[in-house]
C-alpha positions in Angstrom: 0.6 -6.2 25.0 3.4 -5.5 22.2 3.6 -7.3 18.8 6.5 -7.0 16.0 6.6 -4.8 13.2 7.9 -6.4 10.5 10.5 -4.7 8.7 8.8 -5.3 4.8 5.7 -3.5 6.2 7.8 -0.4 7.9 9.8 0.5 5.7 6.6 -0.3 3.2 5.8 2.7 0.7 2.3 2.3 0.9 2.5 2.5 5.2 4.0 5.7 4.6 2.0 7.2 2.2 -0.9 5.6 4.5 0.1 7.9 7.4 0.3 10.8 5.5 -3.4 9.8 3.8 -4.1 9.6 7.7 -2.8 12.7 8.1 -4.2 15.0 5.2 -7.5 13.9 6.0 -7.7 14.6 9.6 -5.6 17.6 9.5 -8.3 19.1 7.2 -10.8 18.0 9.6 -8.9 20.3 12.2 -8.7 23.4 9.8 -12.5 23.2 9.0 -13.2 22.5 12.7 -11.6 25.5 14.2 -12.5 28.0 10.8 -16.8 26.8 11.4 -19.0 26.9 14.0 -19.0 23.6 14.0 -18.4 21.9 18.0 -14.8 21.5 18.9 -14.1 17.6 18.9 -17.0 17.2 16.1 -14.3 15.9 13.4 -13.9 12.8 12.4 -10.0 12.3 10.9 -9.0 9.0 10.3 -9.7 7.4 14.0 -13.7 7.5 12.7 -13.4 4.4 11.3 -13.9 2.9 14.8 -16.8 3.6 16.6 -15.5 4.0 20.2 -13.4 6.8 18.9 -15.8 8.7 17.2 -15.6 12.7 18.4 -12.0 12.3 19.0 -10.6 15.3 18.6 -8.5 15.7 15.8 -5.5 17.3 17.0 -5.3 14.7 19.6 -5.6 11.9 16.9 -2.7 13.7 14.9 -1.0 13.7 18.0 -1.3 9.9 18.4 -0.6 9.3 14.4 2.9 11.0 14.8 3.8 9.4 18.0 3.1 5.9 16.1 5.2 7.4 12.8 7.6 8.2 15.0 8.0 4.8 16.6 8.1 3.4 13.3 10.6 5.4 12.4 13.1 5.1 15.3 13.1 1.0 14.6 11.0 0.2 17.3 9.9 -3.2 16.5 7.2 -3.8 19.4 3.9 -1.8 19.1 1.6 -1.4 21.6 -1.8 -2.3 20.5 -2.7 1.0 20.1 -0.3 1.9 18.1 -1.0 -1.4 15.8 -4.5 0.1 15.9 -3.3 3.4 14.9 -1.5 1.7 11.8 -4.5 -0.5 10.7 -6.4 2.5 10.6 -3.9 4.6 8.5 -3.8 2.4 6.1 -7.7 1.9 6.0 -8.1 5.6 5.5 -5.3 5.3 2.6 -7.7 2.2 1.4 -10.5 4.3 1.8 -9.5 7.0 -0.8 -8.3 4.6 -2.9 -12.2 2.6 -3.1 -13.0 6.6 -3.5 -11.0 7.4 -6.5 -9.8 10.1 -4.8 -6.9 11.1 -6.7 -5.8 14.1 -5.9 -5.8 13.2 -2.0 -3.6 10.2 -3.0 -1.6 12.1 -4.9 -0.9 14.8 -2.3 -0.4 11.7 0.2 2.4 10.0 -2.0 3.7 13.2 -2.8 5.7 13.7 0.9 8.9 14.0 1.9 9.4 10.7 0.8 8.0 9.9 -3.1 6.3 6.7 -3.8 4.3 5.8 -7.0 1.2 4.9 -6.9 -0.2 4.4 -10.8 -3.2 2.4 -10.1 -5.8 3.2 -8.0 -7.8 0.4 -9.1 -6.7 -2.2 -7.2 -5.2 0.1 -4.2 -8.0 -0.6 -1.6 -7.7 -4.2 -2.3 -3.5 -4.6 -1.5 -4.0 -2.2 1.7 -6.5 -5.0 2.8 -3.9 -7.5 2.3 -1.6 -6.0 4.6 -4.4 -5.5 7.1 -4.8 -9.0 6.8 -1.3 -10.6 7.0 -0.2 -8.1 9.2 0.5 -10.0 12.6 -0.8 -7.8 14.6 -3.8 -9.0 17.3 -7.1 -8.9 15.5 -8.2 -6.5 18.5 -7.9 -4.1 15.6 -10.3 -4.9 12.9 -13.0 -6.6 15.6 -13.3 -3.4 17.9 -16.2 -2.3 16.3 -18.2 -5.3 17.5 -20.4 -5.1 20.7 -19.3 -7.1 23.2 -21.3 -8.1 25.8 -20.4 -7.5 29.6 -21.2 -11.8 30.5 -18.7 -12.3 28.1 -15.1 -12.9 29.9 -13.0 -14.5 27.5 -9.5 -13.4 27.0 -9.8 -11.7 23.7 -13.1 -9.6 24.8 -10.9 -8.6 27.6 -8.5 -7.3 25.4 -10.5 -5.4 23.4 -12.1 -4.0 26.9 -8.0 -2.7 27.3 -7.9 -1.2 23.9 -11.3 0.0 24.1 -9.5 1.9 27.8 -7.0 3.2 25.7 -9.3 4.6 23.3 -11.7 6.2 25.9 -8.4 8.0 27.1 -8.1 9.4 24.0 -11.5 10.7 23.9 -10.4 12.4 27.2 -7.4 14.2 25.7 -7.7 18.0 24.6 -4.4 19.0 24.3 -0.7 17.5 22.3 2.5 16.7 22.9 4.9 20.0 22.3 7.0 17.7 20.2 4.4 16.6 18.0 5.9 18.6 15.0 9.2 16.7 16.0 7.4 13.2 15.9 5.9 14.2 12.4 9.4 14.6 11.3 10.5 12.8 7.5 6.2 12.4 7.1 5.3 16.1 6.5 6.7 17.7 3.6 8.6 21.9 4.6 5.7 23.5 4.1 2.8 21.0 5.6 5.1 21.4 8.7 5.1 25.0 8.7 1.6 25.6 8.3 0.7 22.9 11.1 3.4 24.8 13.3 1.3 27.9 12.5 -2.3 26.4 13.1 -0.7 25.9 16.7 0.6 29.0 17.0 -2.6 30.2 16.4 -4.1 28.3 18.9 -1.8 27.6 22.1 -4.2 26.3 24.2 -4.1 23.1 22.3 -0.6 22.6 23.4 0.5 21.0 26.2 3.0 23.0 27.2 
């Protein structure tokens, strides 16, 4: 299942400086990952927001996050649900900081490639939840965290059984795209692309290659 992307919300600042909130976060949860003893696919990134997903590794969620950018980018206006998903989390984690106070992530995230202004954090969390809402996307999105029971066979429990699929695959994945620094393209700033090309020159295995 596909659903527009409407052009206002694409080419929206706060989408892109969402992504790149997405990304800051979970690419720190990769650095710390593989410099601790902490268990490989242990992070969190921006995916933790939903349940099901939780223990996703992070390179694979960057992976996924890029992909979606990508898409985005290119003018694709029909997402898949996961990539909708992928969006509606973005901007939660960029909602997220915001209800945080977090600053200097915010800062960092609308300092990219692409400069947006951001001057109050105040009432950040609530306009990200605005577009959440009156985005018109399926609410597959903001309802997978609920249980759903298995005598339950209605039409939109089986679409969140698909997305919930999706997201089990994801929890399967190990390794990324060797494009992914090509998908992150006009989202990472010179030097946030270099030192991601480095991470995963440091560690090929990671690389589907």
């Amino acid at each position: 299942m596909t659903s527009p992307s409407p052009a206002s919300y694409t080419s929206s600042g706060l989408l892109y400086v969402s992504f790149r909130a997405a990304f800051l976060t979970t690419y720190q949860e990769l650095l710390d990952e593989f410099k601790s003893d902490r268990i490989p696919g242990s992070s969190s990134g921006f995916l933790a927001q939903v349940s099901i997903a939780a223990g996703c590794a992070s390179q694979v969620q960057l992976d996924v996050l890029f992909k979606t950018w990508q898409r985005i980018k290119t003018g694709h206006e029909d997402l898949t649900v996961l990539e909708q998903c992928v969006c509606y989390y973005a901007v939660g984690e960029l909602a997220r900081l915001g209800k945080a106070n977090d600053r200097r992530l915010v800062k960092r995230a609308a300092n990219g490639p692409r400069v947006v202004e951001i001057i109050d954090l105040t009432w950040l969390a609530a306009t990200l939840r605005t577009i959440q809402i009156t985005w018109p996307f399926p609410g597959n999105a903001s309802h997978l965290q609920e249980e759903m029971s298995l005598s339950d066979v209605s039409d939109d429990v089986k679409n969140k059984r698909t997305l919930a699929d999706d997201f089990l695959d994801l929890l399967g994945q190990w390794t990324v795209s060797p494009h992914i620094l090509n998908n992150a393209a006009g989202l990472l700033t010179p030097v946030e692309s270099r030192q991601l090309g480095n991470f995963f020159s440091e560690h090929p295995r990671l690389m589907n290659l």
